[in-house]
N, C-alpha and C positions, 0 to 999 in steps of 0.2 A: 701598472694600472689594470691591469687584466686581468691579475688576480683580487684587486680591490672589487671591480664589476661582479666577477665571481663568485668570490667568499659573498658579497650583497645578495646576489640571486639565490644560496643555497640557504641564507636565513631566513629570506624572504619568502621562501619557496615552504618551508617548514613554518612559518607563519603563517602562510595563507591557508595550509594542507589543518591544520594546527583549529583555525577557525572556521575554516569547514564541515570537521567532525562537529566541532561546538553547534552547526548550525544543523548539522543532521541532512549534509551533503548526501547523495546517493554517493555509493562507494565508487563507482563507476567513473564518476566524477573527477573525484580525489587527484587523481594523477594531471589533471589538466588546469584546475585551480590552484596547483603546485606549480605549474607550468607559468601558468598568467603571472602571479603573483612574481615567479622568479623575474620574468620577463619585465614587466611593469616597473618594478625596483630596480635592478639590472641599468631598464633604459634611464630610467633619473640619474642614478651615480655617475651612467657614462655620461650622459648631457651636461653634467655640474661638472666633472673633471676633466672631460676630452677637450667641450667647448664652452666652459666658464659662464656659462648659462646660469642665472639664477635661480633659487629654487623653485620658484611659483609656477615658471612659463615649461620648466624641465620637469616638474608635477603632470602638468597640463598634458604636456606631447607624449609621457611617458602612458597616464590616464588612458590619451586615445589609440595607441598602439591598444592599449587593454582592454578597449571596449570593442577597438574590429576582432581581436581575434576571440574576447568570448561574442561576443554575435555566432562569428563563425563557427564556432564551437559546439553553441549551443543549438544552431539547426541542425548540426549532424549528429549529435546525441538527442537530439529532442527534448530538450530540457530549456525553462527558461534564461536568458540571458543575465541575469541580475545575479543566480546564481553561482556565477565564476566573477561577474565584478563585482561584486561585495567581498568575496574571498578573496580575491585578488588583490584588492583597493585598500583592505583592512591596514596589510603593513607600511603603508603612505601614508598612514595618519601622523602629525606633525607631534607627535607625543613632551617632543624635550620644548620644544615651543608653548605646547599650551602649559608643561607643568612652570616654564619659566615665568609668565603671565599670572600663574598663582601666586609663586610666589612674590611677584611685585607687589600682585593685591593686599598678601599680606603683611608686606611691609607697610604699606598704605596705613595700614590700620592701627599701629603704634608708632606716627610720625607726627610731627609736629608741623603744622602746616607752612613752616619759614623752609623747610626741610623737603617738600611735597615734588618738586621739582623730578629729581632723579627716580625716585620712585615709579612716580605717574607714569612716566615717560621708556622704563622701565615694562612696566603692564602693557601702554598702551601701543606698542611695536611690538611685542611678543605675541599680544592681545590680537591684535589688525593680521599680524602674517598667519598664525593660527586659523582666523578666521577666511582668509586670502585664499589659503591651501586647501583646505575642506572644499571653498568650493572649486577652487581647478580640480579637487579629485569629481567632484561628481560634476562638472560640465563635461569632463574628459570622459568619461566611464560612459553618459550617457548621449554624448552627442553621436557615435552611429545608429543609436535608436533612434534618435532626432529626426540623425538625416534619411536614413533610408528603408522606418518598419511606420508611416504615417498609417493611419486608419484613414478610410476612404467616408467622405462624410455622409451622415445618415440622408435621403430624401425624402 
């Protein structure tokens, strides 16, 4: 199991580091967006494997580990916080889920509607957890901003 946690952190890590450059990270950076990223992925595979956690809620916890530590991060480099969770967050995208959802749609589309059942139902689970995931990544990512960078309101 250790090495599954593992091997997940070092792809994930070259994911994020990967989409970083793409975003025109400072290089500075690089190394801790690698970090997050590993970290972030890392905690989901262990939450699904160690304690049978389903994806959505093992998404979520993994998210917010990613969001304290780029907050953290990001005050002591000085750099916005968004830029290590976005990089970080990228390789959590539900990829084989949303491409399953296409293709249910396109099945959809040369069926016969006696036939519609399997299909629909097909899209619309792959469809809904797709959707489900996205946003445990961004409630997770940015619920330490939430909770603890409020603007003080104008009077």
């Amino acid at each position: 199991m250790i090495s599954l946690v593992l091997e997940d952190a070092v792809f994930s890590a070259i994911a994020a580091v990967g989409f970083a450059v793409l975003f025109n990270v400072p290089r500075r950076a690089l190394l801790w967006c690698g970090i997050i990223g590993a970290v972030g992925h890392a905690l989901r595979t262990f939450f699904i494997q160690q304690f049978t956690i389903e994806i959505i809620p093992a998404t979520f916890f993994a998210c917010v580990a990613m969001g304290f530590i780029s907050s953290w991060r990001a005050s002591k480099m000085r750099l916005p916080s968004i830029v290590f969770q976005v990089t970080g967050a990228i390789p959590m995208v539900p990829g084989v889920f949303a491409f399953q959802a296409m293709l249910g749609l396109l099945a959809l589309a040369g069926i016969e509607t006696a036939n519609i059942v399997e299909p629909l139902s097909h899209f619309a689970t792959n469809g809904v957890k797709t959707g489900v995931i996205l946003g445990a990544i961004a409630l997770g990512t940015i619920a330490p901003t939430l909770l603890f960078h409020r603007q003080k309101p104008i009077v």
